[in-house]
C-alpha positions as CSV (number, residue, x, y, z in Angstrom):
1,X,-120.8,-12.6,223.8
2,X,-119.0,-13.2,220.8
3,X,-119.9,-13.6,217.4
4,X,-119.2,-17.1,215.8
5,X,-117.2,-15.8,213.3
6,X,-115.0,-13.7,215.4
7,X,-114.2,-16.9,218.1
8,X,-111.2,-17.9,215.5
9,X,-109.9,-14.4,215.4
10,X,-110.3,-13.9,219.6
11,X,-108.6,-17.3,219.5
12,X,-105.9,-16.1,217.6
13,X,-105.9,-12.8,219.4
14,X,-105.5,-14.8,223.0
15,X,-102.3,-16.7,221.7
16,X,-100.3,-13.7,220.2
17,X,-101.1,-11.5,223.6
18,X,-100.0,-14.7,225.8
19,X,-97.2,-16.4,224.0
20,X,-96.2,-14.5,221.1
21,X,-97.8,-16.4,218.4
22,X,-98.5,-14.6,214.9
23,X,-100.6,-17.8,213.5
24,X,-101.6,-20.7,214.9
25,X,-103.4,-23.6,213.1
26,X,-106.5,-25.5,214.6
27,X,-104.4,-29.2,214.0
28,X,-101.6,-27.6,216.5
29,X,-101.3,-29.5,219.2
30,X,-100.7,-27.1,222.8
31,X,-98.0,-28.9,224.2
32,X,-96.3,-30.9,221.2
33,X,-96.4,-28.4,218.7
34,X,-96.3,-25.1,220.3
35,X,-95.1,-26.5,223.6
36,X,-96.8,-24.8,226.1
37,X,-96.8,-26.5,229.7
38,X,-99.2,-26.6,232.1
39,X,-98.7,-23.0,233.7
40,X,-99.2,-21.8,230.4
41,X,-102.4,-23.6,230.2
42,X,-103.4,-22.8,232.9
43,X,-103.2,-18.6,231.6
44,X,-104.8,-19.9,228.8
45,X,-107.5,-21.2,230.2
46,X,-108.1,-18.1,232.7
47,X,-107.8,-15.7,229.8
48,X,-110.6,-17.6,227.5
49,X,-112.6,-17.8,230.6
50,X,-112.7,-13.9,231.1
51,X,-112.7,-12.9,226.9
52,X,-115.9,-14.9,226.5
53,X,-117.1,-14.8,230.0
54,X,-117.3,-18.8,230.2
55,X,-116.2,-20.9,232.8
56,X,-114.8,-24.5,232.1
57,X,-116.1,-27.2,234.8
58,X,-113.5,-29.6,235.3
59,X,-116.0,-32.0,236.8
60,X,-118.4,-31.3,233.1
61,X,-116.0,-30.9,230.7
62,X,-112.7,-33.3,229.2
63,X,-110.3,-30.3,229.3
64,X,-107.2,-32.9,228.3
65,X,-109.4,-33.2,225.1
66,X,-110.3,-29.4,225.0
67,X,-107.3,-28.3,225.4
68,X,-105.4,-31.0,223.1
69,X,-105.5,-28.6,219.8
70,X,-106.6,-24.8,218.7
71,X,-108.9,-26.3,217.0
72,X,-110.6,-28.7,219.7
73,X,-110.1,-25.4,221.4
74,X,-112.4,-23.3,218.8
75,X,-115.0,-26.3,218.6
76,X,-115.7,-26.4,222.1
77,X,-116.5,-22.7,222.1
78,X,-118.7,-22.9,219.4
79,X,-120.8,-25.2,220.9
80,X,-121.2,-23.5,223.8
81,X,-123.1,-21.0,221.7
82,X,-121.5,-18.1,223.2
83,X,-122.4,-15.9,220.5
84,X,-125.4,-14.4,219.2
């Protein structure tokens, strides 16, 4: 589990490992801003998955919404409350 505080910085840590990214801000948008398409959000979503040990439910959750922003991204996490 992660602690809250460091979900921003695992965040962060995800998009420099998969795409290169020094900084990204929670108002990008995934596909307009840092144009990532669907394969890469598809990595994206399997590499969040394992680092916090989560699985999104397509059938539960809006992923178009979740995954519309870093920070709708961060948000979703935290209320998960996968952190101690």
């Amino acid at each position: 589990m992660a602690a809250i505080e460091n979900i921003n910085k695992e965040l962060s840590d995800i998009f420099e490992k998969l795409f290169k990214f020094k900084k990204v801000s929670p108002n990008d948008c995934l596909q307009e801003d840092l144009m990532l398409n669907s394969i890469d959000l598809i990595e994206l979503q399997v590499k969040i998955e394992d680092t916090f040990g989560m699985r999104f439910d397509p059938m539960d959750n809006d992923l178009p919404a979740i995954f519309k922003t870093v920070g709708s991204l961060d948000a979703f996490l935290k209320e998960l409350k996968i952190y101690e």
